[in-house]
N, C-alpha and C positions, 0 to 999 in steps of 0.2 A: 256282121261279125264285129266283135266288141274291139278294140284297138287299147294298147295299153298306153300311146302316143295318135293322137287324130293328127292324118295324112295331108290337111292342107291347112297345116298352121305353117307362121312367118316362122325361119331361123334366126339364129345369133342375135333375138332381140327380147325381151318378156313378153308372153303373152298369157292370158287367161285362158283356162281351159278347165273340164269334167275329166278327172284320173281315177281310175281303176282302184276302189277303196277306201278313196278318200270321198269324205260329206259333200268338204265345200271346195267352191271351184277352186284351183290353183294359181298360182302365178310359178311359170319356169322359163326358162330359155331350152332352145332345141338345137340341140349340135347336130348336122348332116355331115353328109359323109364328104362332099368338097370342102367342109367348113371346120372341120375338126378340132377340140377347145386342147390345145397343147399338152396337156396329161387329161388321163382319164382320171374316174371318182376310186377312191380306194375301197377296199372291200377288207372290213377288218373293225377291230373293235378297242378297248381302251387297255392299251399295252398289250398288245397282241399279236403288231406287225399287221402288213397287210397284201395286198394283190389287186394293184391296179387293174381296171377293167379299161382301157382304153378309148372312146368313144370312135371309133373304126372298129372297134367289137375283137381287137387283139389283145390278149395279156399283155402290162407293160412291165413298170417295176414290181419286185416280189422284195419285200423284207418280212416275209414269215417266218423264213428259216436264218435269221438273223445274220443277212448279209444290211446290217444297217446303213454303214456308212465305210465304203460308196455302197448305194443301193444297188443288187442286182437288177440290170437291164437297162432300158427299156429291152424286155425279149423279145415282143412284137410278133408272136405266134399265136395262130387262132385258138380259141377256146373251146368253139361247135363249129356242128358243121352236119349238112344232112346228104341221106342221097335216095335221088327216087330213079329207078328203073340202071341206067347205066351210067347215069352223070351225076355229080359231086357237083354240091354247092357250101363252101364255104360260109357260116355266118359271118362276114366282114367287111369291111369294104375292100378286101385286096385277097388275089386267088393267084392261082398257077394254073403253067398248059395244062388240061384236063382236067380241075377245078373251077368252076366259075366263084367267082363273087357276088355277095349280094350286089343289087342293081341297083337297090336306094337304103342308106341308113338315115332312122333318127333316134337319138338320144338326148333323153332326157334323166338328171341326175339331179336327188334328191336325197341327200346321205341321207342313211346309209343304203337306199337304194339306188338301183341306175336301173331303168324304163329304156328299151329297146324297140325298133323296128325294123325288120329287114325286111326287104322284098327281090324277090329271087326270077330269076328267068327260067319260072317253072307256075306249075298250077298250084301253088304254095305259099302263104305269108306264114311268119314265124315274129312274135315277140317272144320276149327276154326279160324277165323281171328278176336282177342280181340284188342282192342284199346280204348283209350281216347283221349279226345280233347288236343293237344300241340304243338301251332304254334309259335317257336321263335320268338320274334319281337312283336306277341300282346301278352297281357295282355290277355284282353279279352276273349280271344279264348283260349289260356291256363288256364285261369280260370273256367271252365264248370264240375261243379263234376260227372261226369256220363260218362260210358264206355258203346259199344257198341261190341254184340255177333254177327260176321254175322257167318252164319253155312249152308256150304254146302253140300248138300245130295248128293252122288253119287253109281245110281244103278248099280252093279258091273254084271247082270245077263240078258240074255235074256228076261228074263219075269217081267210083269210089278210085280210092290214094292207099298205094303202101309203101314203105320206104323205112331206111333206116336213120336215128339221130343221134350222133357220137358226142360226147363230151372228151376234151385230150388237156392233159395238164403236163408241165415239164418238170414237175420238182423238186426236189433242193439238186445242190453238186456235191463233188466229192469231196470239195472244202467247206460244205456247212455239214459235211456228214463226217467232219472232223476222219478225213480219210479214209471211211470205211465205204465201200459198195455197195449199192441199196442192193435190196431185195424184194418181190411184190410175190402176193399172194391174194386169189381171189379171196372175196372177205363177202360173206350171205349171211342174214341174219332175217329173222321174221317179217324186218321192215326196211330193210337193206338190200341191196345188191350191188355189188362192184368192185374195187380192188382194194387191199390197206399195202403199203410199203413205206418200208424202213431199213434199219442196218441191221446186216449179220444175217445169221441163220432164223434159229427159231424166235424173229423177231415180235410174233403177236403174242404176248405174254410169257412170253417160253425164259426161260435160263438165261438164255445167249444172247437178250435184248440187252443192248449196252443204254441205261439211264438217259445219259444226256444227247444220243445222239437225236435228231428228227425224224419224225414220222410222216404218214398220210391218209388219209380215204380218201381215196372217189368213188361215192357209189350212186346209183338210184331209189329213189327213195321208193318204198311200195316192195309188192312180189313181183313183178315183174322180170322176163328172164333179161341177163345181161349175158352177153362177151365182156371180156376184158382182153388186152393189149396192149403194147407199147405205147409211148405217144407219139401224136398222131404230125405235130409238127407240120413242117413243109414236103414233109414226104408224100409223094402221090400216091406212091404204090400201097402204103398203107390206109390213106384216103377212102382208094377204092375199095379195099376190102373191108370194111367194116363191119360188112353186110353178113360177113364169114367167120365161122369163130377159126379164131388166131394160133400161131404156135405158142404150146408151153410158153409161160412165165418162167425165161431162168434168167440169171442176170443178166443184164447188156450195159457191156461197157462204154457203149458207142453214145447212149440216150441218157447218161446218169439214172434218175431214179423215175425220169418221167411214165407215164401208165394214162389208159384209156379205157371209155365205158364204154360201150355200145345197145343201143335197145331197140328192137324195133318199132313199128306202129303201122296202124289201119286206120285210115280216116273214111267214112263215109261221103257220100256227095253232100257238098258244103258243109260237113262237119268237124267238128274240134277236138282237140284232143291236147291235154298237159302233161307234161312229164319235168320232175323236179330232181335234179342232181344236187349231192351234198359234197361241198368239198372240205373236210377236217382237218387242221392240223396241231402239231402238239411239236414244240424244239423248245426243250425248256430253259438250257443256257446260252446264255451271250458272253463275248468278251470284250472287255473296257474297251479292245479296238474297235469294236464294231464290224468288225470285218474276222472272217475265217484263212486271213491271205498267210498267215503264222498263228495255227491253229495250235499251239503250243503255252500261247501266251497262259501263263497260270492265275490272272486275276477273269476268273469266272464268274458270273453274275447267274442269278435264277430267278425265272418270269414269276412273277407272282401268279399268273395264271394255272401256272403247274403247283400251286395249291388246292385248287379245286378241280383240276383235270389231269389223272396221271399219267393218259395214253388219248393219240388218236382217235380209237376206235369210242373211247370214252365221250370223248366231243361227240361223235358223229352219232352215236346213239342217243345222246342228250336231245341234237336237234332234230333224230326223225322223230322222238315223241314229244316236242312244246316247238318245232317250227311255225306250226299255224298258231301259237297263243302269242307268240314270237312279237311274228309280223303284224298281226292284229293290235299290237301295243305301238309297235314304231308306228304302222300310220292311226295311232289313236292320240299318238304322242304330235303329230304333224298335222292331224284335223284341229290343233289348239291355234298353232301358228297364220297356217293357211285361213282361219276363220278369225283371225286378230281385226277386227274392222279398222282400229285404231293407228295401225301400221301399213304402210303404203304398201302396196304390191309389191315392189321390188328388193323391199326389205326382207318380207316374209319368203322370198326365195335363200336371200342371200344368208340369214342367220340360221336358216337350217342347212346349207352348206356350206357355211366356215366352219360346222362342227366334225366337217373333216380331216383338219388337220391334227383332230385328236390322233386317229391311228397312225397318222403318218408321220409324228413326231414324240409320242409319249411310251415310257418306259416305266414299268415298276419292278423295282427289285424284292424279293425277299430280303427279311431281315437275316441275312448267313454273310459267312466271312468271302468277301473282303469287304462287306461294310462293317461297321463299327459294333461292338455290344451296346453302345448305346440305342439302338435301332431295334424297335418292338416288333416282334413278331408279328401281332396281328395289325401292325402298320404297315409294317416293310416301308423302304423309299420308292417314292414317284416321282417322277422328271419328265420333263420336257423339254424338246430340244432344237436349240435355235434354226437352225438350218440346215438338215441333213446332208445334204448335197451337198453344200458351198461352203457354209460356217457351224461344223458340226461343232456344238459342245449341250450339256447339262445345266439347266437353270441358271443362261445366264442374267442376270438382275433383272437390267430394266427389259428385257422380252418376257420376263414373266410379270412385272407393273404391267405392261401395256395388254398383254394376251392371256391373264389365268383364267379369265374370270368365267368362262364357261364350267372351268373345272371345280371353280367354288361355287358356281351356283348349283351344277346338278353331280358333283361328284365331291363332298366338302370330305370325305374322308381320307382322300387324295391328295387334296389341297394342305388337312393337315398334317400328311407324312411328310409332305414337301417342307413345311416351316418348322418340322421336327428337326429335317436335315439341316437349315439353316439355323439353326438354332446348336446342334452339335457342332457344324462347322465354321462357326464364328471364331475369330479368333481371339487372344486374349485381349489385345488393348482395345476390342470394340467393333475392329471392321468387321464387316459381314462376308461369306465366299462371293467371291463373283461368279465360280461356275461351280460346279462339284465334279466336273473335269472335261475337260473339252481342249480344242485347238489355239487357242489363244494362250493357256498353258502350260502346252504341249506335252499332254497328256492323253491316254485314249479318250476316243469322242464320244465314248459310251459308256464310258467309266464315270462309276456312281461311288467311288472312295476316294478322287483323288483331288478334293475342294483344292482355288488355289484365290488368292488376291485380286490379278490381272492386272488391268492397264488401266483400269477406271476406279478412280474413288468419287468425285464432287458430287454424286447423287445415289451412291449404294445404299449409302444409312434410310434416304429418302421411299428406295424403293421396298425397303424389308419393313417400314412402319406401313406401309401403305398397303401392301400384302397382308402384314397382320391384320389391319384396319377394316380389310377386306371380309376377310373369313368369319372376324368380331360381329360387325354388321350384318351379315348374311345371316349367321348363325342364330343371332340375340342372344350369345351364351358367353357370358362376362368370365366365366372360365379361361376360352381363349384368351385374354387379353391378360390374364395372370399367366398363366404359361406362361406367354411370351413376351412379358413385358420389361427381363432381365435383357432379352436380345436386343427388341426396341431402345432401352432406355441408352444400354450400353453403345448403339450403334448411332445414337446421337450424340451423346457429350463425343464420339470420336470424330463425328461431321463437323461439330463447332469446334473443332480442334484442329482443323485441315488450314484453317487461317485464323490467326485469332490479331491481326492487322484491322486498321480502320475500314468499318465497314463488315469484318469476316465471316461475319454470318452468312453471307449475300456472294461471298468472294471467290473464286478461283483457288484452290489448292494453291499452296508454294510445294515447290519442286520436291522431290525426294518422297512419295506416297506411292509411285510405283512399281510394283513388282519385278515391273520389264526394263527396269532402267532408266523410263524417259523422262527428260529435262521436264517434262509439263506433264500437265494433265489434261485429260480429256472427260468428258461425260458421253451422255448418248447418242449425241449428235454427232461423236466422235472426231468429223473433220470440219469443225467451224471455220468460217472463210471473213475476215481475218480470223489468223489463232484468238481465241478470246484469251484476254489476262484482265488480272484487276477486279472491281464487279464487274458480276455478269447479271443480266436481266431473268434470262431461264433457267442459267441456277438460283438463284438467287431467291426466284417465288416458287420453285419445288419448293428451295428448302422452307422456307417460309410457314407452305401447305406441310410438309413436314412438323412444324412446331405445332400446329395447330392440330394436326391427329394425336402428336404426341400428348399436348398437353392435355387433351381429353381420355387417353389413356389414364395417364398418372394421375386425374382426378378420379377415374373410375379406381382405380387400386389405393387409395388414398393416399396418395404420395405426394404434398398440397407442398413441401418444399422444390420439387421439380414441377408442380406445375407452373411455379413462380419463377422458376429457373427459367423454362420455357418462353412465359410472356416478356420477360427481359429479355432473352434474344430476339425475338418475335420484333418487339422493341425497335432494337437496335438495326435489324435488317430491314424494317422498313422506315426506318428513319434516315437510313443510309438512299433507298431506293429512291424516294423520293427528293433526296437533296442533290442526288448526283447522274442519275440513270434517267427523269421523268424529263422529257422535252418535249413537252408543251401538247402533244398530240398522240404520242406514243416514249415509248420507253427506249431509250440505247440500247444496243446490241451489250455494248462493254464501256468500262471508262476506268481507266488506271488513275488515281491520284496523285500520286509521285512522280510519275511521268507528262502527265495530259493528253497519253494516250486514248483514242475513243475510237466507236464504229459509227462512222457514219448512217452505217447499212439498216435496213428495216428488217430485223428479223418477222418471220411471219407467226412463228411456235410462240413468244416471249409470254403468251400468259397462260403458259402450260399448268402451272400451280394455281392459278383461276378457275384450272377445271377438277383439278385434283378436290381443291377444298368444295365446289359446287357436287361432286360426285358420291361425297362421303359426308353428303349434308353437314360439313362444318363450316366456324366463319371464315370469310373471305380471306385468301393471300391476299389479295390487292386491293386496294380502294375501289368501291365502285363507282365513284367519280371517273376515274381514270379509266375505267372497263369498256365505254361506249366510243369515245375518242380513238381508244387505240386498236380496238374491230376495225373502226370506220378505215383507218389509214393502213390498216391490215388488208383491206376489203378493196380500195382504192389501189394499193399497189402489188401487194403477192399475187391477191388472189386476181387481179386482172389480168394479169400475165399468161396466165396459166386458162389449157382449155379444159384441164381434165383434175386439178386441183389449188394448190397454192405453194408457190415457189418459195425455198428457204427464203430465201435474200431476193432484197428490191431496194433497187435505189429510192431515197427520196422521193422525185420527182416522178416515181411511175415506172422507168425504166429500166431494165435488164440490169442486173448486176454479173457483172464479168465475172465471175470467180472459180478457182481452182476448185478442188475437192470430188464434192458428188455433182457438182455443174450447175450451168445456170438455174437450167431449168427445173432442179430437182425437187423432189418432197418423198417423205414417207409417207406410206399410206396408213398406218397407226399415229400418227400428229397428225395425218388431213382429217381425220375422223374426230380427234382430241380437238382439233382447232373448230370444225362443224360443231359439235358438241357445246365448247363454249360459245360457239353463236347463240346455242339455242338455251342455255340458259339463261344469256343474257336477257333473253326477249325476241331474241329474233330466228324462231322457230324456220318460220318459211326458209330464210336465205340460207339457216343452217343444213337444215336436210335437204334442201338442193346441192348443197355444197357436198354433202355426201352422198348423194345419188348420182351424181358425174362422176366421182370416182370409183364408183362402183361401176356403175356401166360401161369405163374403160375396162375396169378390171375383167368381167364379166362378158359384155356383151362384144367389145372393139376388139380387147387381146385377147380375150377365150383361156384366158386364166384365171377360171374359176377352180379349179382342184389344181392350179400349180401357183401357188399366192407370193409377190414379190413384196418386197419390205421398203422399195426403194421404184420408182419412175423417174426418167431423168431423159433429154431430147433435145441436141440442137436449136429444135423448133418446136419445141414440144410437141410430138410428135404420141406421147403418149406409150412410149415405148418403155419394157423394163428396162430397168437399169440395172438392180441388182436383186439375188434370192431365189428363194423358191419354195414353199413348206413352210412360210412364215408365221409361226402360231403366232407372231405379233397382231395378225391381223384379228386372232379373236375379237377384238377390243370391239368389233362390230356391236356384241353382245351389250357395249355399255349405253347403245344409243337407245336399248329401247325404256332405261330408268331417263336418259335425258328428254326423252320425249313424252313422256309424263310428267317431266317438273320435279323429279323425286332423288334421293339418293338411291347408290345401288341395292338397297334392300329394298325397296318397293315393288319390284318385279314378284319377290319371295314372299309377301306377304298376302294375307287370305285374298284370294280371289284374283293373285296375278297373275301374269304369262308365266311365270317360272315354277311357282304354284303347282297351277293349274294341267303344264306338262306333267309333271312331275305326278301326279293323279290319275293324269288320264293314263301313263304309260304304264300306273300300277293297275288300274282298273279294264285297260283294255283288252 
């Protein structure tokens, strides 16, 4: 019998294997059930919300019905569950008296699928193939809120099997149903069977559907007869019944809106049998809180998805008739990657699942109020959000430098409502929003109208050219870069205006730029150990690689007196860089002139604009003299340190630097990647992608936070341990290494006959 995960591969490590589907072998990692990867994969699609599948085969977090931030859950209640003769077996690894548990899990996740195996203490194996609708390149088809169960039944025994196989979900609550009481009702359609539940009375089309509240299906897909029922939860006593059809559907105030399917089966000796649940949902507004905790709040947002879906039932009909053209395109889209010869095995795992931070972070508004008239209809705003859990806000700057680019290569329509918004929310003397509302301006964390300044300027400007730069290049449509070349232009003369002191191009803000008060400034490093003042090295060559996209800008719009604007500061900051910052082998951390104050310390990041301008195929921030020296002493001291990447700061000499802040031992893992990156276009391919294959395999393989991505590692001893985050779309940035390992800019992928291409083709052809 075919296995949708084979039974004697190694866990928690990559291995190669033949998947159910797919052409060519794959490379994954295999979660079992004493080994569990700390959040499960999400199930969901592009602004959609989603529904963690937990890799213990239990529902975790739920942001479908827009309990965004905090995320409802983890709920940790089973999803399935079967029963043959008088015993109840749980799909999961964890049961109750008179429930058993499966006896062995493995899972294997593959956004937007996740590959299941249970095996149960009965004559029965059961895989689990969960997915959502997510086709690179459409819109459309990534935008479908509703995941699909298929569940295969395999009789392990001579003699024929009958039994019954439950699906149970738990719902929204009575705070994402904006206080109303769900209601369920069976819901049977030609190709359906199961239950739909929502608010109010005659909730399926009727009058007394109230618009905004949430909805549901659970059904089966096929004619097949169902029960329906409450959910099913840790309750035993409804466990065992499933087999029985249930009392009336009237409300229960005890369960919220949760509901259950029930279906039988007969399996012959050694025989098979599939059965597919579809779970639909439709909750069309959020509020800027994020949360339903003061369901009052009156700045109301609407999902762009409730453009093309205006109920429930509407999704779940969609995917009983194109489920199978569906899935045939996700893994037609994923036989591109998996067959990349040119990409190591471990990549081709990992860039198809950091594409799931999409659901778990990105939002699109309809253009309606409380966004702005300036906001196009058929654009609406999209955002993405820094860290739902811990540091929730909207587009804040540089997490969208380091992490869009997924969005720009296979969703660029998306990409451009987002520089629409930054483009309305600039403000007049030039700066750019730092978030379009979030925690850091304490504002709601899901609030798409309330742009604010924040606590960072020395690299805003930097990161809104770099974005445009982005979307320019992908596209080849010199349009963008007129659009947007008023935001650009303006959000530079205000960067060269943050110092305009010896050196200022290159320099540290002087005081008085932030919003929050504080005496200094910070960039994205936020807590530099020393405070940096004076020049600084990492600002310094952003801004630099800043001049240099700029200036290619304004010669494409014919703008030849700011392109000469630009080479004169260009100019002037690396004449400064070099006179004052270059020590012999590497660059200073800082050096005040006025003072003679300076860092001793080795930053590890300092030729961040190295990579910027190598990524966007422009010339150099830096001398390429100076490029090979100061890897080496990079290579030599951070990256020594470190088992699993490369530590901000190093002393001189090799060792430890004591410093406060994010810790000795710290690094982000969107710089460990930027820093591998510049390895490899310097020349030194090998030690770069090694360099990012260890910190992948921490991420992935050691801490099993592969669907729960940190922005930050930091240990003692290094230890490998997180430090801080969770949902960090910073880490997209995965996606830029595979232009760096061609030698190419980021449009290389896009063009005839790339991997971005090529997905992009196969996901319409498959």
């Amino acid at each position: 019998m075919k296995r949708l995960i084979p039974g004697d591969l190694p866990t928690c490590k990559w291995v190669n294997f033949t998947a159910d589907g797919l052409k060519d072998p794959v490379s994954g990692v295999i979660y079992p059930e004493d080994q569990p990867a700390s959040n499960g994969m999400p199930l969901g699609g592009l602004g959609t919300g989603c529904i963690d599948l937990e890799t213990t085969g239990l529902i975790g977090y739920v942001s479908a019905f827009n309990s965004l931030s905090p995320r409802r859950g983890p709920l940790n209640v089973p999803l399935l569950g079967v029963k043959l003769q008088d015993q109840t077996h749980i799909l999961a690894a964890a049961g109750m008296a008179g429930a058993k548990p499966a006896t062995g899990v493995r899972y294997w996740g593959h956004y937007p699928i996740a590959d299941m195996e249970f095996e149960l203490d009965a004559p029965l194996s059961v895989g689990v193939r969960a997915w959502s609708p997510f086709v690179p390149g459409s819109v459309k088809d990534s935008m479908i809120p509703a995941a699909v169960f298929e569940v295969r039944l395999r009789n392990l025994s001579d003699q024929p099997l009958r039994g019954t196989l439950a699906a149970s979900f738990p719902g929204f609550t009575q705070a994402e149903a904006l206080g109303m009481a769900a209601h369920r009702e069976p819901y049977r359609t030609e190709n359906l069977s199961g239950a739909a539940v929502g608010c109010g009375g005659a909730f399926m089309g009727g009058p007394e559907r109230p618009p905004d509240r949430p909805s549901y299906v659970l059904a089966v897909l096929g004619d097949a007869p169902t029960r329906v029922g409450y959910s099913l939860g840790w309750d035993l006593s409804r466990w065992q019944a499933i087999e029985r059809e249930p009392p009336d559907l009237v409300r229960d105030e005890h369960d919220s809106s949760g509901v259950s399917v029930s279906t039988d089966f007969a399996l012959s000796p050694r025989g098979e049998q599939t059965a597919r649940f579809v779970l639909a949902w439709h909750a069309p507004v959020w509020t800027g809180a994020g949360s339903f905790g003061a369901w009052t709040n009156p700045r109301a947002f609407h999902h762009y998805y409730a453009r093309e879906f205006t109920s429930a039932e509407q999704v779940a009909q969609h995917m009983a008739l194109h489920h199978g053209s569906l899935l045939k395109r996700i893994l037609a889209w994923q036989d591109v990657i998996y067959g990349e010869a040119s990409l190591p095995d471990w990549l081709r795992d990992c860039l198809i699942n950091i594409l799931h931070l999409i659901p778990e972070t990105s939002i699109w508004g309809q253009a309606k109020p409380p966004i702005g008239e300036w906001c196009r209809e058929e654009d609406g705003l999209f955002a993405l959000n820094e860290c739902p859990r811990q540091c929730p806000q909207l587009e804040c700057l540089p997490c969208s430098f380091y992490g869009n680019l997924p969005i720009v290569y296979f969703f660029p329509e998306a990409a451009l409502s987002t520089l629409r918004g930054y483009k309305a929310y600039q403000s007049e003397d030039g700066r750019p929003a730092w978030v379009f509302g979030g925690c850091t301006i304490g504002t709601g964390y899901y609030d798409l109208a309330a742009p604010g300044r924040g606590y960072q300027a020395s690299l805003n400007g930097a990161c809104v050219v770099e974005m445009v730069d982005k979307l320019w290049l992908r596209s080849g449509d010199d349009s963008v870069v007129r659009e947007f070349y008023d935001l650009c232009r303006r959000a530079t003369i205000w960067t060269m205006s943050l110092n305009t002191g010896e050196g200022g191009v290159i320099a540290m803000p002087v005081a008085g730029h932030s919003e929050s008060g504080l005496l200094y400034e910070t960039e994205w490093f936020e807590a530099p150990e020393p405070g940096w003042k004076g020049l600084a090295t990492h600002v310094g060559g952003v801004r630099l690689a800043q001049l240099r996209l700029m200036a290619r800008m304004a010669e494409a719009v014919g703008d030849g007196e700011f392109v000469q604007q630009c080479q004169t500061w260009f100019e002037q900051g690396a004449a400064a860089m070099e006179k004052h910052l270059w020590a012999g082998d590497h660059y200073l951390n800082f050096y005040e002139p006025v003072t003679g104050s300076k860092s001793e310390l080795v930053f590890g990041y300092q030729l961040d604009g190295q990579w910027i301008t190598r990524f966007h195929g422009a010339a150099d921030a830096f001398p390429a003299a100076r490029e090979a020296p100061a890897l080496e002493t990079i290579r030599r001291c951070n990256v020594a340190l470190s088992k699993t990447g490369a530590v901000n700061y190093a002393n001189y000499d090799g060792t430890p630097a004591k410093v406060g802040g994010y810790g000795t031992y710290s690094y982000f893992t969107p710089e460990l990647l930027m820093l591998a990156m510049t390895y490899i276009y310097a020349g030194k391919k090998e030690f770069g992608l090694e360099l990012a294959r260890r910190c992948w395999e921490n991420v992935v393989c050691t801490q099993r936070l592969t669907w729960d991505q940190p922005n930050l590692f930091r240990g003692d001893k290094d230890t490998g341990e997180r430090g801080f985050g969770a949902d960090y779309y910073q880490n997209m940035i995965l996606w830029s290494l595979v232009a760096a390992l061609e030698g190419g800019n980021l449009a290389r992928p896009c063009e005839s006959g790339g991997l971005v291409q090529r997905m992009i083709r196969a996901g319409q052809a498959g």
